[in-house]
C-alpha positions in Angstrom: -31.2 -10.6 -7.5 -28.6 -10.0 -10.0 -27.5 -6.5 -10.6 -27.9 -4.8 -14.6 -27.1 -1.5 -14.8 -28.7 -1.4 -18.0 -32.2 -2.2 -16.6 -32.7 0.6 -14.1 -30.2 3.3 -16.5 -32.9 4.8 -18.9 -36.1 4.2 -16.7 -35.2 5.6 -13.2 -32.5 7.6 -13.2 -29.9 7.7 -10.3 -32.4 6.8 -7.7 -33.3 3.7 -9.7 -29.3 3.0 -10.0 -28.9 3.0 -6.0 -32.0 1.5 -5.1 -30.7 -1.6 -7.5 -27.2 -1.6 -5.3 -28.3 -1.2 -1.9 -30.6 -4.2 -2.4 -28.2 -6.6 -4.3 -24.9 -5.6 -2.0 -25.7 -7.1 1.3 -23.3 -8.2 4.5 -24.4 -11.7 3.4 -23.5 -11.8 -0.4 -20.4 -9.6 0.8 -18.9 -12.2 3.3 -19.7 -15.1 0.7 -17.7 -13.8 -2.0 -14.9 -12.7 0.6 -15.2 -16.5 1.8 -14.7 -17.6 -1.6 -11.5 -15.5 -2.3 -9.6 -16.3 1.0 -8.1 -19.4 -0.3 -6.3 -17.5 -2.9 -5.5 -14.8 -0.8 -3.5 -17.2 1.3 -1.8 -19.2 -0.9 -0.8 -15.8 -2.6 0.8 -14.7 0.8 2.5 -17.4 1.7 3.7 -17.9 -2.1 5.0 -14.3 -2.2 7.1 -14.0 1.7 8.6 -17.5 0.3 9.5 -16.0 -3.1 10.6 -12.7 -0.8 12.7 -14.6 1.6 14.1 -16.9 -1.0 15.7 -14.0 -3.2 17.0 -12.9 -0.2 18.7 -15.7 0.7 20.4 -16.5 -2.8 21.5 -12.4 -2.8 23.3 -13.1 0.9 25.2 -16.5 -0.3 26.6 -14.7 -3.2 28.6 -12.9 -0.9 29.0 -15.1 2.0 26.4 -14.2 4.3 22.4 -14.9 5.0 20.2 -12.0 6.8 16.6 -12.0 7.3 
């Protein structure tokens, strides 16, 4: 069930608002959409400790030496 805000705003007030988001937030839909993002997530890790590690390394062979 998708979730408008503008359906439940003028007819039920607050109560209608939170009924309409405990029933279309569940642990299922939750985990599906972390699921989906986890790729990304990944690839952005790894992509931003190589990017870290590699300005490191060009900043110590300026002057001669390499730390990590």
């Amino acid at each position: 069930m998708p979730l408008y805000l503008a359906e439940v705003t003028g007819t039920g007030g607050m109560d209608a608002i939170v009924s309409q988001l405990n029933t279309g937030i569940s642990s299922s839909t939750m985990f599906a959409t972390v699921g989906q993002l986890m790729p990304w997530v990944i690839t952005l890790t790894i992509a931003s400790l190589g990017l870290y590690f590699l300005r490191k390394l060009i900043k110590g062979a300026s002057k001669g030496k390499v730390r990590f």
